[in-house]
C-alpha positions in Angstrom: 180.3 230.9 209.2 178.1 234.1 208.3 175.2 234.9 209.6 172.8 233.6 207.6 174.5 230.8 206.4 173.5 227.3 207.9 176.5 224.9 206.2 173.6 223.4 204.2 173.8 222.4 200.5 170.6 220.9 199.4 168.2 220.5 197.1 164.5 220.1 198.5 160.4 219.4 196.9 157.9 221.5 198.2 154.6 220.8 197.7 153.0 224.5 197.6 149.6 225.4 198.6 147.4 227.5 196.6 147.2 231.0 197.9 150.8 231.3 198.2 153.5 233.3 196.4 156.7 231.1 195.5 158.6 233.7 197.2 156.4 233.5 200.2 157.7 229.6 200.4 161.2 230.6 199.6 161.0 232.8 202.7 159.4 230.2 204.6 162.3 227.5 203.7 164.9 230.1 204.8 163.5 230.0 208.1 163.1 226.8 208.4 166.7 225.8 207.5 168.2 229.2 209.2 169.7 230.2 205.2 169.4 233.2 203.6 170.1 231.5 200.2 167.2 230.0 199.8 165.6 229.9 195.5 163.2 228.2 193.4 163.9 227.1 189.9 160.7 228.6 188.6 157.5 230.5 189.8 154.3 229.0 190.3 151.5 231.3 190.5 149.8 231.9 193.5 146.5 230.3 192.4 148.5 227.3 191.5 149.6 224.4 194.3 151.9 221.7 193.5 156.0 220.8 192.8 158.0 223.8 193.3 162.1 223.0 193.8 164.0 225.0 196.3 167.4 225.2 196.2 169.1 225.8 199.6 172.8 227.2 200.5 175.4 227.0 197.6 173.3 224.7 196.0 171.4 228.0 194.6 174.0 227.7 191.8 172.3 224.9 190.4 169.3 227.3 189.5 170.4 227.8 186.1 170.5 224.0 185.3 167.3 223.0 187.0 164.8 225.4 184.8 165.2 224.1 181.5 163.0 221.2 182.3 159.4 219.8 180.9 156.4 219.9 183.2 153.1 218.4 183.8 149.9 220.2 185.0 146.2 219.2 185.7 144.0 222.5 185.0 140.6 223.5 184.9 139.6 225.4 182.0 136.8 227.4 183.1 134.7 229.1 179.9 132.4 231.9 179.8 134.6 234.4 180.7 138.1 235.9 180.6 140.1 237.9 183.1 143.0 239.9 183.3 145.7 237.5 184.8 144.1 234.6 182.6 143.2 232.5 186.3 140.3 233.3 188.6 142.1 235.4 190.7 141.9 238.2 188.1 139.6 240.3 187.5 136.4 239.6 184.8 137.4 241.6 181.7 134.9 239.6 178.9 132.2 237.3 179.3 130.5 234.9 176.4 128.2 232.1 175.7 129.6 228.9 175.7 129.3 226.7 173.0 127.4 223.4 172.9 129.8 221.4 171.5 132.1 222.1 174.9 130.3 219.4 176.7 130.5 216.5 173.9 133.2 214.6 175.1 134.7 213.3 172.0 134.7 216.9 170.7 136.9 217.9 173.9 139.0 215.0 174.0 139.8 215.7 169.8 140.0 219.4 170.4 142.8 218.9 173.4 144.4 216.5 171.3 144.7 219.0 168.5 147.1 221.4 170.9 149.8 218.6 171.1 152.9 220.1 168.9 154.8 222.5 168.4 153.7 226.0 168.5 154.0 230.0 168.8 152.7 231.0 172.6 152.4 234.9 173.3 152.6 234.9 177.1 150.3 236.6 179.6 150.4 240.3 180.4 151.1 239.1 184.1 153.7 236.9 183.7 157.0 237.3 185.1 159.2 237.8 181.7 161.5 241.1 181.9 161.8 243.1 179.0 164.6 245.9 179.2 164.7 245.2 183.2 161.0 245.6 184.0 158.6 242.6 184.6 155.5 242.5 182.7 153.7 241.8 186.0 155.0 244.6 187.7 154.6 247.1 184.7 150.7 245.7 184.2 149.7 246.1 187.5 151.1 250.0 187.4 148.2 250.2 184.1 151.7 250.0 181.7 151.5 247.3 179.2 154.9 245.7 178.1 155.2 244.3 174.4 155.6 240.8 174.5 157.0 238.5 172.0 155.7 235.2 171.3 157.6 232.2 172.5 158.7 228.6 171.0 156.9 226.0 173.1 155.6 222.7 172.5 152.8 220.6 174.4 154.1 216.8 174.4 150.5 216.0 175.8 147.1 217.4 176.4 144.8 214.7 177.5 140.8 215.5 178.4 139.9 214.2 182.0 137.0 215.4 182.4 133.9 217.8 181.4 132.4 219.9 184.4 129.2 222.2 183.8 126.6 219.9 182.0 123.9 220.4 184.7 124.0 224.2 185.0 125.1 223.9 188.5 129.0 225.1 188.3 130.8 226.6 185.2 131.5 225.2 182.0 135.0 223.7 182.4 137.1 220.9 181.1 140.0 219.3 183.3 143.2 218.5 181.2 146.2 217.3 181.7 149.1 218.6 180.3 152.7 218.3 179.7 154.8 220.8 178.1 157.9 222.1 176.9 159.9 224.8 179.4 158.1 228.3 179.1 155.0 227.2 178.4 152.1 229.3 180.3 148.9 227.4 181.0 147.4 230.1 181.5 148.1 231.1 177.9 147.1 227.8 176.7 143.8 228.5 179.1 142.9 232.2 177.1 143.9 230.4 173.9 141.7 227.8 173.9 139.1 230.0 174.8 139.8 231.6 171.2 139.8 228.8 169.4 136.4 227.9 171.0 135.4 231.3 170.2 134.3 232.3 173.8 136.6 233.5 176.3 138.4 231.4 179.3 140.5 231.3 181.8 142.1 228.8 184.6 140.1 228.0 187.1 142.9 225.5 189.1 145.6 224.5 188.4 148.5 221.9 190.2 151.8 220.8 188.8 152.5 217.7 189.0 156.2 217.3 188.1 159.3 219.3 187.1 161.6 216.8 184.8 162.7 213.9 187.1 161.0 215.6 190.5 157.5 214.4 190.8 154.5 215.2 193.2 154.7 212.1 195.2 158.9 213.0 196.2 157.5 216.7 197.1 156.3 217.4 201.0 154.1 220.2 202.4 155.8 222.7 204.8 154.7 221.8 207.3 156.9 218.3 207.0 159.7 220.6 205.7 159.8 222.3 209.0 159.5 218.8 210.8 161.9 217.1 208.5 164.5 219.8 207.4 167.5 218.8 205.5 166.1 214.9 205.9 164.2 216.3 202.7 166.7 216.4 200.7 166.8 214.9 197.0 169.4 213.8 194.8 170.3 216.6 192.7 172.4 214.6 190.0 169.1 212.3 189.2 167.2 216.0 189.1 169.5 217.4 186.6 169.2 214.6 184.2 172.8 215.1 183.2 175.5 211.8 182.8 177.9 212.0 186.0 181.1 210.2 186.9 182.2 209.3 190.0 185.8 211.1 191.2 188.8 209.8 192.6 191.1 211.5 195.2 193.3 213.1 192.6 190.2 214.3 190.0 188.3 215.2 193.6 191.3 217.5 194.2 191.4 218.8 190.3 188.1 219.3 190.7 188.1 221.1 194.2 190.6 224.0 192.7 188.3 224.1 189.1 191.1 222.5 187.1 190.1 221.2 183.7 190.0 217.4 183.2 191.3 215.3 180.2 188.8 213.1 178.8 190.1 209.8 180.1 189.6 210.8 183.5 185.6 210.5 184.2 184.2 207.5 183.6 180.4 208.3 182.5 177.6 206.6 184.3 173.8 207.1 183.8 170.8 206.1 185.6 168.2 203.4 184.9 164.8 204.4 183.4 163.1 203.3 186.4 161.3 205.0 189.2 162.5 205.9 192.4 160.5 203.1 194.5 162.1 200.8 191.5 165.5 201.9 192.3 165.4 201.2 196.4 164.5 197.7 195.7 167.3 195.2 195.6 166.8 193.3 192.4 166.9 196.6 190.5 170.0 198.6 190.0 169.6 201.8 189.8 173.6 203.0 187.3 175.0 201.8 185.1 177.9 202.3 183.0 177.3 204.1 179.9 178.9 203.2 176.4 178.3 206.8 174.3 181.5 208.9 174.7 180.8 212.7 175.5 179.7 215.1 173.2 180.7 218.2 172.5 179.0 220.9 174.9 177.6 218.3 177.1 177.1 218.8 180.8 178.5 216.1 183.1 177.9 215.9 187.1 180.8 215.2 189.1 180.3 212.7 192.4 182.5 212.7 195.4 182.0 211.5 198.7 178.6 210.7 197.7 177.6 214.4 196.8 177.5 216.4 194.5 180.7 218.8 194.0 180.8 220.2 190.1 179.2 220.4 186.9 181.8 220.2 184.0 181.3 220.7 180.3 183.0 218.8 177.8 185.3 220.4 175.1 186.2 218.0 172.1 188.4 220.1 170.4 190.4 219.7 173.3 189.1 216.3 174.6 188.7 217.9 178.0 186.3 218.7 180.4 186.1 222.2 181.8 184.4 223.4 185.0 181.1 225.0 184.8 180.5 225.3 188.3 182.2 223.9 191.3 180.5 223.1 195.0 183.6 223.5 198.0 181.0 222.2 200.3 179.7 219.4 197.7 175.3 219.2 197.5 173.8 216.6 199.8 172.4 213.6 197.3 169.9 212.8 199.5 168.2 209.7 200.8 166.7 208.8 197.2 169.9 207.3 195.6 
């Protein structure tokens, strides 16, 4: 084995702090577990706290399948004043009198209500979107502004939880709840608002609460990570999202050399709608068969020996399946199956 490499293939919740970087918890899980492959399947700011995925040993190449998923947020919109990040750990830029109307509470809770949809987003100036090979981020904070283009995204829910501010005695801020489409900035949706309102805002806080299937409550602090280690682990076929068969000893062995697989040979299963505490108890059960044949271009996990060990992608021209990607030491599934 090469240094560096600990024979882990996992996928792990962390819960991160405010204050931290994602890649400061990335290079905190790579000491923890002794692996240099360590990733996360998408940044959280360092203001913000909350569900961030790591992805440890070979399982790193599931990165590109565990990022296309919807999230949910709690924020506070703070008012009055706009920065140059869009949080409060930029710097002031603008400042503006707050309208009245921010602390009448059926007016917020109609006003959030009108952001659910689909829409066109122009992301922050510090974000972490390349353009030609350079972050905006990294070109902002060197006084060179990148071009951005605006983005699809679509917020499924914006729901009002509460109005901060009334008294005088802290900011005018609202507390929302929000879940959105994949590359959706809050802190976008934040400035925006703002406009709308016609007085400039930013977020004040801001935790995530879930990534797809992976919610806040499955997630641990590092603290139990470095207590815990690979006993952490989550099941990475629930996380995907994606039907999955269970192999054989011959389609294990197809699949072990990347050989493509006729349709007849996977059986498709798919879990229950149900939460994970719903699936550990015994009356509940947790797979079940599925009756819709695949579709063309659809991604299928692969189970052996109770892990993980390919992702494979059907073809109907064909009616085969062919290997997208292919785990020789197959992904632990964890103790949430």
């Amino acid at each position: 084995m090469k240094r560096g490499e600990s024979g882990l293939c996992l996928v792990v919740g962390v819960d991160k702090p405010s204050g931290m970087t994602s890649h400061d918890v990335v290079s905190r899980a790579r000491r923890i577990f002794g692996e240099k492959r360590v990733g996360h399947t998408g940044t959280l700011d360092p203001l913000a706290s909350g569900v961030l995925p790591l992805c440890v040993g070979p399982a790193t190449r599931l990165d590109a399948y565990l990022t296309g998923h919807d999230k949910r947020y709690e924020v506070r919109v703070v008012f009055g004043a706009a920065t140059d990040t869009d949080d409060a750990q930029g710097q002031v830029i603008r400042t503006g009198d707050v309208p009245d109307e921010v602390f009448d509470p059926f007016f917020a809770r109609v006003f959030c209500a009108s952001l659910e949809g689909k829409s066109k987003q122009l992301p922050p100036v510090y974000s972490a979107i390349k353009v030609d090979g350079r972050k905006a981020c990294d070109e902002a904070r060197r006084g060179r502004i990148i071009n951005l283009e605006p983005r699809d995204i679509e917020v499924y829910r914006a729901e009002l939880l509460g109005i901060r501010g009334a008294d005088g005695a802290e900011p005018a801020a609202w507390d929302v709840a929000f879940h959105v489409s994949k590359g959706t900035y809050i802190r976008a949706l934040a400035r925006d608002m703002g406009a709308a309102l016609g007085c400039p805002a930013h977020v004040g806080a801001l935790r995530r609460t879930s990534v797809g299937e992976l919610t806040l409550d499955e997630c641990v602090s590092l603290e139990t990570l470095s207590e815990i280690g690979e006993r952490a682990a989550l099941d990475p076929v629930r996380l995907l999202g994606l039907r999955f068969a269970f192999a054989d000893e011959a389609v294990e062995r197809a699949v072990g050399n990347g050989n493509p697989l006729p349709a007849q040979a996977l059986e498709l299963c798919e879990r229950r709608r149900a939460t994970s505490a719903q699936e550990m108890c015994a009356c509940t059960a947790g797979v079940r068969e599925s009756c819709e044949p695949p579709r063309e271009g659809e991604l299928v996990a692969v189970v052996a020996r109770n892990k993980l060990v390919a992702v494979y992608e059907f073809e109907a021209a064909r009616a085969r399946y062919r290997a997208r990607c292919v785990f020789q030491t197959g992904v632990i599934r964890g103790c949430d199956i």
